[in-house]
SERO-4910 file (N, C-alpha, C, O; in steps of 0.05 Angstrom, whole numbers):
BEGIN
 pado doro    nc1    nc2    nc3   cac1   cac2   cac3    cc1    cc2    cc3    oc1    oc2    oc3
  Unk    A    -30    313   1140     -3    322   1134     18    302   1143     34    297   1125
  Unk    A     22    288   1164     30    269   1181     31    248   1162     52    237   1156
  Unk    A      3    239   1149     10    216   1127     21    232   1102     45    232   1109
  Unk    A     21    242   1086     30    262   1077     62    254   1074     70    243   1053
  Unk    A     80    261   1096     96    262   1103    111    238   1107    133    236   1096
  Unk    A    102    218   1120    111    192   1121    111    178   1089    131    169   1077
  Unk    A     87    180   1079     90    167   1053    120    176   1029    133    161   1016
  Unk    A    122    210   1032    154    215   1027    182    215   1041    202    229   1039
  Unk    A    175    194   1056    198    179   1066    207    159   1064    229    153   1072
  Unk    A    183    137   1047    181    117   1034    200    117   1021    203    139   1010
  Unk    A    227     91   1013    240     86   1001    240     70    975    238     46    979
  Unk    A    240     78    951    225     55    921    251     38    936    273     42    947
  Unk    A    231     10    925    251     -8    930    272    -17    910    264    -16    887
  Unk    A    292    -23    913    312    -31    888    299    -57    870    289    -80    875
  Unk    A    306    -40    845    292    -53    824    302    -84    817    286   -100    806
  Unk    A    324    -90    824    339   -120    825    324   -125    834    306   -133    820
  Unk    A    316   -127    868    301   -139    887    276   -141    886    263   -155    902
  Unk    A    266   -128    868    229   -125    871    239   -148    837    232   -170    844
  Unk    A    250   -149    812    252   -170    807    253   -196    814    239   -214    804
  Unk    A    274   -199    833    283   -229    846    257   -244    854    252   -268    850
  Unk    A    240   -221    869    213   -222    885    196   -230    865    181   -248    874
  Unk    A    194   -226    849    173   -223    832    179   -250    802    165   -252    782
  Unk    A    199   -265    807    208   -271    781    228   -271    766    243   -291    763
  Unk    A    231   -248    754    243   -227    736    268   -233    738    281   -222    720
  Unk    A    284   -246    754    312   -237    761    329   -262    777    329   -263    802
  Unk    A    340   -278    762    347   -308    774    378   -303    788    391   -283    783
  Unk    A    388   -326    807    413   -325    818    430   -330    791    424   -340    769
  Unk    A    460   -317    803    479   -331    776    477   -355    780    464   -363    761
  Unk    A    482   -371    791    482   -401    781    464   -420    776    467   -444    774
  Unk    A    436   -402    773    416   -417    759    419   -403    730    413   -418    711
  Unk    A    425   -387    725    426   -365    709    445   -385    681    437   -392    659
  Unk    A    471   -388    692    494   -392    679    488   -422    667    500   -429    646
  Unk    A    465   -442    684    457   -469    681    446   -474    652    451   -491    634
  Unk    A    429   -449    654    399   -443    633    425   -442    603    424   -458    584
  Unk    A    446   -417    606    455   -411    584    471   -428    581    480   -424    558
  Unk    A    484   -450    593    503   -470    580    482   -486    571    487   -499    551
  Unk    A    462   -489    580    446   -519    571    440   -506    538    450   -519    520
  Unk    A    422   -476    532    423   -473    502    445   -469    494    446   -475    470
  Unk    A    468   -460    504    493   -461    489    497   -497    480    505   -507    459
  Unk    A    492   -506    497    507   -539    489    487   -543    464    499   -551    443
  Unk    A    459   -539    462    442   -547    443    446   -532    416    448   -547    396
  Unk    A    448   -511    412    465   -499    393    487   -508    386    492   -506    363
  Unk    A    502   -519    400    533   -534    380    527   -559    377    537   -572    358
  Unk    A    513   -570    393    502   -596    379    489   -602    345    493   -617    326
  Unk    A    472   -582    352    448   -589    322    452   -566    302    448   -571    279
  Unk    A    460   -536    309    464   -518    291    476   -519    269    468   -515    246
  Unk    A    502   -526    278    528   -537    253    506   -562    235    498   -550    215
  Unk    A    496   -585    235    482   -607    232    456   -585    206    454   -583    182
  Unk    A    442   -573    230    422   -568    211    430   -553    187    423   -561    165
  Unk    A    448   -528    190    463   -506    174    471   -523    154    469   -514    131
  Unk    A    481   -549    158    497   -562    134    480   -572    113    484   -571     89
  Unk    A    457   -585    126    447   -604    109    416   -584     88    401   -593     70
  Unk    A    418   -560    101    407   -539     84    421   -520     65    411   -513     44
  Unk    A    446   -512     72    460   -500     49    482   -526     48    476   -528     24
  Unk    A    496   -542     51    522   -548     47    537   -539     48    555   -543     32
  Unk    A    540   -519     69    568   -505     87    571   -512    116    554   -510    134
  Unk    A    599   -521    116    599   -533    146    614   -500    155    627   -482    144
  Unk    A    599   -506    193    611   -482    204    608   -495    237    594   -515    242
  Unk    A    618   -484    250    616   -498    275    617   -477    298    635   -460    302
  Unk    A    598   -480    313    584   -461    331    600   -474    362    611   -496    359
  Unk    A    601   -460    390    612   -469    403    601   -438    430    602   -414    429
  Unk    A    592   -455    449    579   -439    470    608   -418    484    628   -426    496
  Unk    A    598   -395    479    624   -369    497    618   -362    535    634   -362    553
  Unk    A    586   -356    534    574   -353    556    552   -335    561    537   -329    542
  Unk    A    546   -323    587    518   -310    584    527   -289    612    543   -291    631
  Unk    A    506   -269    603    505   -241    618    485   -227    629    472   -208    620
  Unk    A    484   -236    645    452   -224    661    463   -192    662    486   -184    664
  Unk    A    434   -179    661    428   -150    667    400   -135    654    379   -147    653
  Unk    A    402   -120    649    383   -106    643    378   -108    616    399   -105    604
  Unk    A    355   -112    600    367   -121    573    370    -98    550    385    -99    530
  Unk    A    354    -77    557    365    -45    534    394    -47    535    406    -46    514
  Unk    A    412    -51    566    434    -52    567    455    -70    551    478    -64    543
  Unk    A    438    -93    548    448   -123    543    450   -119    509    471   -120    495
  Unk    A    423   -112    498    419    -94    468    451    -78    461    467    -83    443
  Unk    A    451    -61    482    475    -38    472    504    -50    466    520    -44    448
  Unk    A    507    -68    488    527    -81    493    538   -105    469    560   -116    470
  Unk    A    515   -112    446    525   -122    414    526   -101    403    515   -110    383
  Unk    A    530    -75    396    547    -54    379    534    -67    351    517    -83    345
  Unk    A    556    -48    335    561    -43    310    563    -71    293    555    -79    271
  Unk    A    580    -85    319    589   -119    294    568   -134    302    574   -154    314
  Unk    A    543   -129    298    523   -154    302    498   -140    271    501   -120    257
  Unk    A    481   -155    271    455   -152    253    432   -158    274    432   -180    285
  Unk    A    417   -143    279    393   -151    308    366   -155    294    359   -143    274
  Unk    A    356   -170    307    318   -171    293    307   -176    323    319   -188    341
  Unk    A    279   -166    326    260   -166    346    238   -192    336    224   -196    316
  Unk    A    242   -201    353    229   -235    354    210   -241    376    219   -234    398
  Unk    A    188   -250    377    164   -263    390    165   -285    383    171   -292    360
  Unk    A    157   -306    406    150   -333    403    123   -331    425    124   -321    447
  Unk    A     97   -346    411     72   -342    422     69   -360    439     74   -383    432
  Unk    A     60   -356    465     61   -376    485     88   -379    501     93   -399    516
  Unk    A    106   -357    496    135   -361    512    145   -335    516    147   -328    539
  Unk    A    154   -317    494    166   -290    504    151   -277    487    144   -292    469
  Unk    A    140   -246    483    125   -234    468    153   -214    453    154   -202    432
  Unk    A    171   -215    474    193   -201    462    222   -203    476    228   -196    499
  Unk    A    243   -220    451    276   -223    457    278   -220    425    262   -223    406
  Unk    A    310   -210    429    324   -216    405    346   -226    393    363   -214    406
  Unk    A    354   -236    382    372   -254    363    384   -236    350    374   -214    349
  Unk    A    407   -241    337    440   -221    331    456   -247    323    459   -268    335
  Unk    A    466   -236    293    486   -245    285    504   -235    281    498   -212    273
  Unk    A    531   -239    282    556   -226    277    552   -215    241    541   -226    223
  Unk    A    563   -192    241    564   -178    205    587   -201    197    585   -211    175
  Unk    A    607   -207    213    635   -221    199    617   -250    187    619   -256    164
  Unk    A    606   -260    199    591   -292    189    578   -277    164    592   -280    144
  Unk    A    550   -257    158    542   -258    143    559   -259    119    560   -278    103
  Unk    A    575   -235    119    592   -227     89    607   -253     79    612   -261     56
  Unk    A    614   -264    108    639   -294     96    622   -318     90    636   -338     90
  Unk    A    595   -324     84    573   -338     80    557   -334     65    539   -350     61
  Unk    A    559   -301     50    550   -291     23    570   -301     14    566   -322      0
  Unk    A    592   -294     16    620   -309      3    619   -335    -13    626   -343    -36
  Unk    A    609   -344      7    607   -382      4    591   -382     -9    600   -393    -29
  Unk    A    567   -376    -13    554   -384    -22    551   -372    -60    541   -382    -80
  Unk    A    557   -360    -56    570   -343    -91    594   -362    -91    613   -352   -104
  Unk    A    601   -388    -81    625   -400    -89    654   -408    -89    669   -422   -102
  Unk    A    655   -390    -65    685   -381    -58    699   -412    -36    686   -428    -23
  Unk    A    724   -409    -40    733   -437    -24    735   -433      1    751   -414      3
  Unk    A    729   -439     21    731   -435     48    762   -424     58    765   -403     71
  Unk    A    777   -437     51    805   -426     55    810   -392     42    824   -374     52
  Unk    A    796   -392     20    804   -368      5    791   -335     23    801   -313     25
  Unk    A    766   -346     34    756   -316     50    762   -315     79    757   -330     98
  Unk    A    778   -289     76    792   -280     99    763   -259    118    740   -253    112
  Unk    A    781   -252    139    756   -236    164    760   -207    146    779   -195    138
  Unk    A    731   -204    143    718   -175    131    728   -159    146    733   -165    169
  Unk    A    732   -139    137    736   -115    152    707   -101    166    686   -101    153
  Unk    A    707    -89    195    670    -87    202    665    -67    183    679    -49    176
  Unk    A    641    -73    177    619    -56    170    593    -69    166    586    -92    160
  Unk    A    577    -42    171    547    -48    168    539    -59    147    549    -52    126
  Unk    A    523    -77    148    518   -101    128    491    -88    102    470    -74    106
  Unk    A    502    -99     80    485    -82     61    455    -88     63    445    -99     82
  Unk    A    440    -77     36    408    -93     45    401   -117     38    380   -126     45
  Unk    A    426   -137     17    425   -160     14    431   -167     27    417   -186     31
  Unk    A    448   -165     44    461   -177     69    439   -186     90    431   -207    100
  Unk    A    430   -150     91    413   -155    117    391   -179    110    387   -194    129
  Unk    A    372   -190     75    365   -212     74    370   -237     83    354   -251     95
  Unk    A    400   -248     74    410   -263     79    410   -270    109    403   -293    115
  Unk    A    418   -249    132    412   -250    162    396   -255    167    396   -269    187
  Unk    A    359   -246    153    342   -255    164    332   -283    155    311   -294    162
  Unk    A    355   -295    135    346   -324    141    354   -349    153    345   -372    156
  Unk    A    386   -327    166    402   -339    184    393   -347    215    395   -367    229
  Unk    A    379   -317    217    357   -317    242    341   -342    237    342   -362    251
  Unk    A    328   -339    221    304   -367    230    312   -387    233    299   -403    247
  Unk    A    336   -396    224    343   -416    232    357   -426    257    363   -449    264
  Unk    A    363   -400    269    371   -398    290    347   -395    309    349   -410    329
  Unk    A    324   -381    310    308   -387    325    282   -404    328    263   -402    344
  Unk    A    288   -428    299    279   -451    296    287   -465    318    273   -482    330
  Unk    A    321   -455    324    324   -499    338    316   -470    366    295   -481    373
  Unk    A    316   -453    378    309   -445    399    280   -451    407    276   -461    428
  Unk    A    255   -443    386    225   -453    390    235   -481    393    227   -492    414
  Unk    A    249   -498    377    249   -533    381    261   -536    421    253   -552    438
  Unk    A    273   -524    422    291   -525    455    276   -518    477    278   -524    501
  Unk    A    256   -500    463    242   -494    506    213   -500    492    197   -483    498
  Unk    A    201   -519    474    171   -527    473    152   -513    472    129   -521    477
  Unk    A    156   -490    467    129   -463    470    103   -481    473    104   -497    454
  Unk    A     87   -485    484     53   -500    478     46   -486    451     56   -464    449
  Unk    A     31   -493    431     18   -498    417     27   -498    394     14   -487    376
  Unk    A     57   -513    389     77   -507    363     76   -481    353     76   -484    328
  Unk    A     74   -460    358     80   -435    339    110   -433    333    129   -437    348
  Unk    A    109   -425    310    134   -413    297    142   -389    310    125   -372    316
  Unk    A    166   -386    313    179   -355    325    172   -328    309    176   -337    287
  Unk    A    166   -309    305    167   -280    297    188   -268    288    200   -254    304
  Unk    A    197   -269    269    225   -256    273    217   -226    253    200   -228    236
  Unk    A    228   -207    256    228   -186    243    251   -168    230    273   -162    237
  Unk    A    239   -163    210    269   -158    193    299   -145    209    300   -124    223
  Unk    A    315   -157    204    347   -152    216    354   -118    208    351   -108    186
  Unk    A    367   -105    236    379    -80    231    409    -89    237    416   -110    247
  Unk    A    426    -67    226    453    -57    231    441    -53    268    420    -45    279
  Unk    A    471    -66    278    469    -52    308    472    -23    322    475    -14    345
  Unk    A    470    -15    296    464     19    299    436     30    304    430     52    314
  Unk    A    419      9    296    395      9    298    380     20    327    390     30    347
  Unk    A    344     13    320    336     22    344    317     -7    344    302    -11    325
  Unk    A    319    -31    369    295    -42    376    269    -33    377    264    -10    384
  Unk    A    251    -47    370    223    -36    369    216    -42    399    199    -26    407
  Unk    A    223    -61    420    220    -75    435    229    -52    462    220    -57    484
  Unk    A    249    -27    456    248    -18    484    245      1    498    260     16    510
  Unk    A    217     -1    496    204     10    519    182    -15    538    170    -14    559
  Unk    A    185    -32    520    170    -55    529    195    -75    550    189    -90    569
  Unk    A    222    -70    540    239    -93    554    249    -70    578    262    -82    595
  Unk    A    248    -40    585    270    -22    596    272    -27    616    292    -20    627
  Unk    A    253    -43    631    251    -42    660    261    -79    668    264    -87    691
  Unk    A    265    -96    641    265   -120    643    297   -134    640    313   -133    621
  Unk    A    299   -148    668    322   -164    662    326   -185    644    305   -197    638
  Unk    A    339   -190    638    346   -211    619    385   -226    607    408   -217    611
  Unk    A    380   -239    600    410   -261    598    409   -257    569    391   -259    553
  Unk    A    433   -250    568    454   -244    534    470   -265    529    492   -264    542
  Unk    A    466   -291    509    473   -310    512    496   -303    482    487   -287    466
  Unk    A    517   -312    478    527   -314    469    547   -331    458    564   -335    475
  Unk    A    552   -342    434    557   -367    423    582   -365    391    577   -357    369
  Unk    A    607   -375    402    620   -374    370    622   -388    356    631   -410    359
  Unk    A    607   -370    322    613   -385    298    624   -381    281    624   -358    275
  Unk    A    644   -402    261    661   -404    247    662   -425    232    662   -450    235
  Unk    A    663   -403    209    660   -410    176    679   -409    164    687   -386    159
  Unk    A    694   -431    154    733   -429    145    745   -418    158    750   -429    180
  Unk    A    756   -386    151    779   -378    180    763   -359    191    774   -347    209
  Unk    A    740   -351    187    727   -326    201    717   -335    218    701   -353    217
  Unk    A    724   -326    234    703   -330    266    676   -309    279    672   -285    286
  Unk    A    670   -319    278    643   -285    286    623   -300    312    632   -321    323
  Unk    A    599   -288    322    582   -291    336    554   -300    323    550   -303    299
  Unk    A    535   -304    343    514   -310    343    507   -293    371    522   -274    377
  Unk    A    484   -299    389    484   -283    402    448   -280    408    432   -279    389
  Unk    A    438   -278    437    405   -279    438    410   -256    463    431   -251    474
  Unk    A    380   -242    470    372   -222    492    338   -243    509    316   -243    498
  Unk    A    342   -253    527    318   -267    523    316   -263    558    334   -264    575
  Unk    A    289   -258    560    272   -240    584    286   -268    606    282   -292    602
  Unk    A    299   -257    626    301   -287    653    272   -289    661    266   -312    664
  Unk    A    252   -271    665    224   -278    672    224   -311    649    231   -335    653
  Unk    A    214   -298    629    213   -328    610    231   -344    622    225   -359    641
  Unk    A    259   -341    609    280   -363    620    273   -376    644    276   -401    640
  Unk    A    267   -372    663    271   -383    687    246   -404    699    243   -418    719
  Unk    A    229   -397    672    205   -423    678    194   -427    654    171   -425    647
  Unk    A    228   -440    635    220   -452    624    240   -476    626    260   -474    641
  Unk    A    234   -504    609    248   -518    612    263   -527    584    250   -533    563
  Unk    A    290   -527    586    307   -535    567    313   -559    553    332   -573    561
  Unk    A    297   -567    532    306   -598    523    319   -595    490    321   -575    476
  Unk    A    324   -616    486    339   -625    454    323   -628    444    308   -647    445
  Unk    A    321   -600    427    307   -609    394    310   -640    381    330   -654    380
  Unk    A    285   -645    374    275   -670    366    283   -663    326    274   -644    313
  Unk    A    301   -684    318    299   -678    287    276   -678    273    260   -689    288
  Unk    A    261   -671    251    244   -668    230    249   -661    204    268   -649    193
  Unk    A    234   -668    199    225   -670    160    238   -637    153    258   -631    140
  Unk    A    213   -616    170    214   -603    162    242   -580    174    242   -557    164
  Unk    A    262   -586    193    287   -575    200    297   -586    182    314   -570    175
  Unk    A    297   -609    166    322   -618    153    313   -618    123    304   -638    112
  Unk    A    318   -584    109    308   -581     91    331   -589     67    355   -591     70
  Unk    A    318   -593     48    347   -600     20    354   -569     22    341   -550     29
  Unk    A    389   -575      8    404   -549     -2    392   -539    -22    401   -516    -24
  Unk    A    375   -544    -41    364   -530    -69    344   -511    -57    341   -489    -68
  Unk    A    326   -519    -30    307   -499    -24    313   -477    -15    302   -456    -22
  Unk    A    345   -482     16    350   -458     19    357   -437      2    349   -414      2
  Unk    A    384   -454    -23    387   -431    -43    367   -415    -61    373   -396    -75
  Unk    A    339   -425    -60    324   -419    -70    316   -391    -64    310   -372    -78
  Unk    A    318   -398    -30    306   -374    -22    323   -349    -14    315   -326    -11
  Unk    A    354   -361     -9    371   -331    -19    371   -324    -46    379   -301    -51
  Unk    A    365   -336    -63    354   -326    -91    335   -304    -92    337   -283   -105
  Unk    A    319   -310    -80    288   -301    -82    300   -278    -62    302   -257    -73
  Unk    A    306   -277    -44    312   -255    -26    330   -235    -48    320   -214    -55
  Unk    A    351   -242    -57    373   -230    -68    351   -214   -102    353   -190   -108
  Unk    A    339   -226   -111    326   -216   -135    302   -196   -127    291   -180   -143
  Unk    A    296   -199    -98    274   -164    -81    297   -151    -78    293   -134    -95
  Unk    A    311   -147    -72    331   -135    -62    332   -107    -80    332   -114   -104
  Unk    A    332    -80    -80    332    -64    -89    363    -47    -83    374    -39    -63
  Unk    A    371    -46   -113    401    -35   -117    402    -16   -129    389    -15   -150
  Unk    A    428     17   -118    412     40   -137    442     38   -152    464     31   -143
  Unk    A    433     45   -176    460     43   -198    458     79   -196    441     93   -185
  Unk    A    490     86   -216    502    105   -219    508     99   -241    514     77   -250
  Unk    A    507    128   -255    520    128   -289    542    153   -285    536    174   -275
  Unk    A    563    147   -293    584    168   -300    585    177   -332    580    163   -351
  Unk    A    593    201   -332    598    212   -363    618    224   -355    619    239   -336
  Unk    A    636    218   -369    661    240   -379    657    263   -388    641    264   -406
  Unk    A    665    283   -382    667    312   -393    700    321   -411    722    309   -412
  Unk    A    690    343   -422    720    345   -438    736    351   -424    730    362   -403
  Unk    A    760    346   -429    786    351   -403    791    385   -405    797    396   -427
  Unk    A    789    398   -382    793    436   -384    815    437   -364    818    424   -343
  Unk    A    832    459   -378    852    472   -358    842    482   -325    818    489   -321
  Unk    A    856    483   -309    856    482   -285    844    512   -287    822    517   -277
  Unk    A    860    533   -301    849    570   -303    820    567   -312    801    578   -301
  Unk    A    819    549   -335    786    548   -348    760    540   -333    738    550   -337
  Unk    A    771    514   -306    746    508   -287    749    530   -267    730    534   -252
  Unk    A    771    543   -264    774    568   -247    743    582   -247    726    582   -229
  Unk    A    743    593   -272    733    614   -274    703    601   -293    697    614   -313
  Unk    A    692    586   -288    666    580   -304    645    588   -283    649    584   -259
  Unk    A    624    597   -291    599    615   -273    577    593   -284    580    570   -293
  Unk    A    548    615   -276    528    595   -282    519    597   -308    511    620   -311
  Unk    A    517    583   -328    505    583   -352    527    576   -374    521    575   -398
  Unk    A    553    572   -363    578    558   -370    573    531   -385    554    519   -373
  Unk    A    581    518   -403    572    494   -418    594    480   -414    611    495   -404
  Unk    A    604    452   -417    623    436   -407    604    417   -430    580    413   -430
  Unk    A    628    409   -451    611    392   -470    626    369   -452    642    371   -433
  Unk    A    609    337   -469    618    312   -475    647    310   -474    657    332   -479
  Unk    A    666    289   -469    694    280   -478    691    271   -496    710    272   -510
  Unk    A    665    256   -507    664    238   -536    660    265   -556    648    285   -549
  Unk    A    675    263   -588    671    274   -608    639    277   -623    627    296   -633
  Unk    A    632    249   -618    607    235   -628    588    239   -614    588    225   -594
  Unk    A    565    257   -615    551    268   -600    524    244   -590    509    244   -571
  Unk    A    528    225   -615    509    203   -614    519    179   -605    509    158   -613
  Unk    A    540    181   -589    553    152   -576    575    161   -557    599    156   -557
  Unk    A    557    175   -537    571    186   -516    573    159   -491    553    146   -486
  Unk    A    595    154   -481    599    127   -467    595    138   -440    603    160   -433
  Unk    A    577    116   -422    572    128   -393    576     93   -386    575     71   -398
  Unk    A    584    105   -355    597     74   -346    578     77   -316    575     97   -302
  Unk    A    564     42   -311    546     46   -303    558     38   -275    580     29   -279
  Unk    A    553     38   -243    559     22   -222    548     27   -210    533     47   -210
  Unk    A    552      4   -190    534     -5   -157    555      0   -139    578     -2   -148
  Unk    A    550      7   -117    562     10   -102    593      3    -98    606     -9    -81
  Unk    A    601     20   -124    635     32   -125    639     24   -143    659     32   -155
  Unk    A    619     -3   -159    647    -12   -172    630    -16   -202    607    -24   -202
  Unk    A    643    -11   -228    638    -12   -253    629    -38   -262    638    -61   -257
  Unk    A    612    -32   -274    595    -58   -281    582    -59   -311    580    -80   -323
  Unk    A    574    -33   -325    566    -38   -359    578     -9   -367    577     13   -357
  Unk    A    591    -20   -390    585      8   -413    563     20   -427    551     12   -447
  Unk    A    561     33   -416    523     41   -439    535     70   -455    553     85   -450
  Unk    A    516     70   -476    511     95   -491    489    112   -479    469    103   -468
  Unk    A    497    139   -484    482    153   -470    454    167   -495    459    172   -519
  Unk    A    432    168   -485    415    170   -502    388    191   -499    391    215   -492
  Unk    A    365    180   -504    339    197   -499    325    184   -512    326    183   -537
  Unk    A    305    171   -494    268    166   -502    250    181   -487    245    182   -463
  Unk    A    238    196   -514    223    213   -509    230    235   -490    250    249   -495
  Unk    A    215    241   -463    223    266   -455    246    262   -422    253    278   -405
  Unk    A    251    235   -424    277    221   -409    301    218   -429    302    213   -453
  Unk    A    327    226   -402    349    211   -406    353    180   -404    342    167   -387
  Unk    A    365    172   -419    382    140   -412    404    134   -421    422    149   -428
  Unk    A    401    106   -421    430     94   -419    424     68   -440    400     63   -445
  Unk    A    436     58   -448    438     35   -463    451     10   -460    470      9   -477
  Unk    A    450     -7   -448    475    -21   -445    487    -25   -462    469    -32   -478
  Unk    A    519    -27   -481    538    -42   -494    551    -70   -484    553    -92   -495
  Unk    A    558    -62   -459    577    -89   -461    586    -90   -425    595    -70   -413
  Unk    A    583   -108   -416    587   -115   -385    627   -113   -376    646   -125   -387
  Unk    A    626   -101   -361    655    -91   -348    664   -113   -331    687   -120   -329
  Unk    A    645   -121   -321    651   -148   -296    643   -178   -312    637   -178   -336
  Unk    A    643   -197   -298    631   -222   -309    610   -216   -285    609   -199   -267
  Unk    A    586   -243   -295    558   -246   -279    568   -242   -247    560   -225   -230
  Unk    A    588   -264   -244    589   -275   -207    602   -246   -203    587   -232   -189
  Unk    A    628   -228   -212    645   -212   -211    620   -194   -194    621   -192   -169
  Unk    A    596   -181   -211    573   -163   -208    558   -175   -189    547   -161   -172
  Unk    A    555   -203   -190    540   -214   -160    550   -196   -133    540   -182   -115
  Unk    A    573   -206   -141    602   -207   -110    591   -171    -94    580   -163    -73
  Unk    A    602   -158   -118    591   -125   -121    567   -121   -106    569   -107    -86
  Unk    A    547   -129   -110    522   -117   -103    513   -131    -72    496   -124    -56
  Unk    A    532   -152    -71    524   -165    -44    540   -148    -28    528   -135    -10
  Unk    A    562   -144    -30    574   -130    -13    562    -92    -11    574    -77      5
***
């Protein structure tokens, strides 16, 4: 009973401290060393590589870094970021990478053509599912020059996994809850928009690893035709749900008063065989079709496009 007793008097030790002990948990000013040194390497080569793969200049510039707990560090990018859960083999099994929503939308922008001067800061919102493509190819390139910066042994490529809205849920925490880690954070800006970038990366890792300058290559310094290739290819999986509207005949206010169930509401068209339905994506009008029937389905027909091609691009990216 005696041991018993003593053992519940035992105090758990504080979890900072059994970190510090153990690893897990570096001083600030080794801490702050680690995140300026990848901050400096990021504004060095990011802007550089970004350009010479799409041909959009944008220029990155180190903000600073945040030790704590990292579910915490997670919560603490909100709504205005895009997050993906990332492994690099031989270095962290689990950090993640975040981009600002304001860069993606103003960089779909650009890249559908628009003049840098002409796109202003988006208003926030959660980024669509083209969007969220486009982020995950922003990520790799972002945690390209990071695998190039701390040398993982045996060249592996980073993990990255598809990008959520920061509404999201990490797959990563219950694996990171107990783990400190540094929230590094970095601003980028594309014409007048300014947004983030942004990493969650374990200080266990961080703190034994060593930070050097990505070495250029063949394969970082890809032509602009490949990347567009592959927001192409991303943008054409991309699954978009359309909407068809039909007009009904215009009825007095007393007449929809009082209509029950089995009530009929014809067409607005006269022509029972060229009833006009107007087709859209997400808000906004895009074909005229006739309304029809094959076999034991409804459809639609297209007539004639409401938008031009890029007009309906713009639409569906957003």
């Amino acid at each position: 009973m005696m041991a018993n007793a003593a053992q519940s008097n035992v105090t758990p030790m504080d979890p900072a401290l059994l970190a510090k002990l153990t690893g897990g948990l570096g001083d600030g000013k080794k801490l702050a060393k680690i995140g300026a040194e990848i901050g400096q390497i990021y504004s060095n080569f990011l802007p550089d590589i970004f350009h010479s793969e799409t041909g959009i200049a944008i220029g990155v510039d180190y903000l600073g870094c945040e030790s704590g707990l990292m579910t915490d560090l997670v919560q603490k990018l909100g709504k205005d970021f895009a997050v993906a859960d990332c492994s690099l083999r031989n270095w962290a099994p689990n950090f993640l990478l975040a981009t600002g929503t304001a860069f993606i939308m103003a960089l779909m922008e650009r890249m559908l053509g628009a003049a840098p001067d002409t796109i202003m800061e988006p208003e926030v919102r959660a980024l669509s599912h083209i969007e969220l493509d486009l982020a995950s190819l922003v990520m790799g390139r972002i945690g390209e020059v990071l695998r190039s910066s701390v040398n993982a042994p045996g060249g592996f490529e980073p993990t990255i996994d598809p990008p959520f809205n920061g509404n999201g849920k990490t797959i990563f925490e219950e694996a990171i809850s107990a783990q400190f880690g540094l929230l590094i954070r970095l601003k980028v800006e594309i014409g007048k928009v300014a947004s983030e970038f942004a990493m969650v990366i374990p200080q266990r890792t961080l703190l034994k690893t060593a930070i050097v300058a990505p070495k250029p290559s063949a394969q970082a310094l890809k032509k602009q035709e490949e990347w567009m290739e592959m927001i192409s290819e991303q943008v054409k999986r991309s699954q978009v749900t359309l909407e068809a509207k039909i007009r009904l005949q215009s009825l007095t206010l007393r007449t929809i008063s009082r209509l029950v169930a089995g009530d009929v509401i014809p067409f607005r068209d006269i022509r029972q065989d060229d009833i006009c339905v107007e087709v859209s994506a997400n808000g906004a009008n895009m074909y005229n079709c006739e309304f029809g029937r094959a076999g034991d389905k409804y459809t639609v027909r297209v007539k004639n496009n409401v938008s031009t091609d890029d007009e309906i691009l713009r639409h569906l990216m957003g």
